[in-house]
C-alpha positions, 0 to 999 in steps of 0.5 A: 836763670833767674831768681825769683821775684818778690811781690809785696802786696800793701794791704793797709789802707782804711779807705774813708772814701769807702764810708761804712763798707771800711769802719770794720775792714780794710779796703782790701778785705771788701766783697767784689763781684759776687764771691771775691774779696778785693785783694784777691785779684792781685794775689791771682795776677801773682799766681797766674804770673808765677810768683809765689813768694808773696808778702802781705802788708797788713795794718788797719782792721787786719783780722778778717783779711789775715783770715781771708788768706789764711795759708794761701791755700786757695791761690796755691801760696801754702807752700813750704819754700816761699807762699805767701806770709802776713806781715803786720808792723811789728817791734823792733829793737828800739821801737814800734811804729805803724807803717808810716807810709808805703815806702816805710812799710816796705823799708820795714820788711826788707829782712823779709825780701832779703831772705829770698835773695831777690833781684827783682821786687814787685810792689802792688796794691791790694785795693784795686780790681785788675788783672794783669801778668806782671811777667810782661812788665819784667821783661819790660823792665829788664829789657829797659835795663831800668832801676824801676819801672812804674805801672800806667795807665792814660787817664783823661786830664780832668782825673789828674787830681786822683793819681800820681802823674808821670811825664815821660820822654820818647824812650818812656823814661820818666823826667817828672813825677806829679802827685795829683797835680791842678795842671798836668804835664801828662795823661799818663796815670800811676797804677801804683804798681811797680818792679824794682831792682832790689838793691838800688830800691833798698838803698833808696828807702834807707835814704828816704828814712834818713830824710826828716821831711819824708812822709815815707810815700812811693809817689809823695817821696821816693820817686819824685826824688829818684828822677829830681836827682838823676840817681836811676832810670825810671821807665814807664810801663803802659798798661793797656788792660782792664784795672779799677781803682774802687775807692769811692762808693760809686765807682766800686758800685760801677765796677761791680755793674760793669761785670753783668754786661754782656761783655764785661770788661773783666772776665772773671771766667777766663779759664786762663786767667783764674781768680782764686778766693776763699769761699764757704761751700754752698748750694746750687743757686736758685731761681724760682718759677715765678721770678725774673732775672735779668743782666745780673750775677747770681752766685751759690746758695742764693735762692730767687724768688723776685725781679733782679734785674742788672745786680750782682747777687752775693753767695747765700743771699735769699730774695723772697716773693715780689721783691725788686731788684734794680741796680743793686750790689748785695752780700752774702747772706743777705735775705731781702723779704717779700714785697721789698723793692731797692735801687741803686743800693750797696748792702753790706753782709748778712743784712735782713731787709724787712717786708716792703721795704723801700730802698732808694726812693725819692728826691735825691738830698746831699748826705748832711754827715758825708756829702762827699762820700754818700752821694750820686744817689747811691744807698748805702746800708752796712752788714749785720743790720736788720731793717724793719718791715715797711719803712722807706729809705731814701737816697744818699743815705748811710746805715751803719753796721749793726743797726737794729730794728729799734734804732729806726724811727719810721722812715729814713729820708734822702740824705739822713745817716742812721748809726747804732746806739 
């Protein structure tokens, strides 16, 4: 019988690319699909595939992460022999350091995983939206008889510059390792997922420590190295499944409209393959007489009064008489007054939408603060933010967190970015 494994979850990105949604969390902490958080779904795949010694590497913004996770209870991790452990950077003997990169930050924990006596390592990301058993990449592992395996997933070419690329040959060995390459040899994509055996990955991030020149990186570093100097094999696993890297505004607000589909791509009501979260107790939703819903998601303790038509609704969000609703992905405890109309629009927590509002009108204009961020027409407007009553916004537009009333001056163009005073 074997041991069990060790799954460490790198949860310390900032995600720029995510604008305003990460100036107070970190990436993995951001709502998804009306009730999760997105780490929640890695911690799941861990539970549904019977891992339950579960490290959390935590550096940006943790605060409101650590306390998503608490002791695990939710994902059944509060156990007494292994469950799941926050693991921030911390003081050593000689010096603190922040995680410099994702190879180092698990370098830095190899105490942690030395005492469970593993001899297989899981290494996840806690910014994607997936669902996967890893069991199926074990036995893939083992059976390869590989030093590691790499999660991936085939990718148009023209998508190469966002991933690590992986060239393999016809057993699935991996001969090259291409980050984010202009010229691909390969359409097969790095998840960032990956299982190793714990005693050659150890030594390879001691190595990698020594080296001067090493930015510490799985995919910058310690795997290309691995296959340029022969000193293991390296298997390809080939995912098949459902996975969404949501780190720009627009594909987590794709991903997010993707689950009202008919048949949505992720079926997150999959009696054998829950998700688990740690959720506020609410009410039954809902939906007034005088309302319409159409393709949306509509989640506990909303009340709807209004047109939402291919949104998903957050728990406790109210929407009062005649608003509409289009395209829309709202948090929690947001409350959108009478009369107010939005499309193609992210709003973050607790927000208050005045009385007829608009959001998302007008001629599209290139955000002048983060054009490559607030773009595709999206309007973007941060938690705790009260906007006042019949003003208009326009598209491509960013509302910092915390905006209050005094801090509008009329109406906001396409392309403008408010921010607090």
């Amino acid at each position: 019988m074997r041991r069990q494994p060790v799954a460490l979850v790198l949860a310390g990105g900032q995600g720029r690319r995510l604008g305003l949604l990460t100036d107070e969390v970190a990436k993995p902490a951001i709502p998804f699909g009306g009730k999760y958080r997105i780490i929640d779904f890695s911690l799941s795949n861990c539970v549904n595939s019977g891992i339950h010694n579960v490290g959390v590497l935590t550096q940006y913004r943790p605060h409101l992460l650590s306390r998503h996770i608490g002791i695990g209870r939710p994902w059944d991790l509060d156990r007494k022999g292994g469950g799941v452990t926050i693991l921030p950077p911390y003081t050593g003997m000689q010096a603190s350091d922040w995680y410099t990169g994702t190879a180092n930050a698990v370098f830095q924990n190899a105490e942690f995983i030395d005492s469970f006596n593993p001899e297989i390592v899981v290494i996840l990301s806690g910014d994607h939206v997936y669902g996967m058993d890893y069991n199926e990449m074990i036995d893939y592992h083992l059976s390869k008889g590989a030093s590691g395996t790499i999660a991936c997933m085939r990718v148009p070419l023209s998508e190469s510059k966002r991933f690590g690329m992986v060239v393999t040959d016809f057993e699935n060995r991996v001969v090259d390792f291409q980050e984010k390459p202009e010229k691909p040899r390969s359409d097969l994509a790095s998840l960032g997922i990956y299982v190793f055996n714990w005693p050659f990955l150890k030594e390879r991030l001691i190595m990698d420590e020594e080296d001067p020149n090493s930015e510490n990186d799985f995919g910058k570093n310690v795997l290309p190295k691995i296959v340029e100097e022969g000193a293991g094999d390296l298997f390809s696993f080939v995912f098949d499944g459902y996975w969404r890297d949501v780190g720009t505004l627009l594909s987590y607000w794709k991903a997010n409209l993707e689950l009202v589909r008919p048949i949505p791509p992720l079926n997150l009501h999959d009696p054998s393959w829950k998700y688990y979260t740690q959720t506020q107790e609410y009410p039954p939703a809902f939906v007034g007489t005088d309302s319409s819903v159409r393709s949306s998601l509509i989640n506990e303790g909303s009340e709807i009064c209004a047109t939402v038509e291919n949104s998903v609704i957050f728990q406790g969000v109210k929407i009062r008489k005649g608003a509409v609703i289009r395209d829309s992905v709202i948090m929690s405890d947001t409350v959108v007054e009478q009369g107010a109309y939005m499309e193609k629009a992210i709003i973050g927590e607790r927000t208050v939408i005045g009385a007829e509002v608009k959001i998302g009108v007008g001629e599209p204009k290139s955000n002048r603060v983060a054009s490559d961020v607030y773009s595709y027409g999206l309007a973007v407007i941060g938690s705790d933010v009260a906007i006042p009553p019949g003003i208009s916004i326009g598209k491509n537009v960013a509302i910092g967190n915390h905006c209050k009333e005094e801090d509008f001056e009329g109406n906001v163009e396409s392309g403008e970015t408010i921010v607090r005073q």
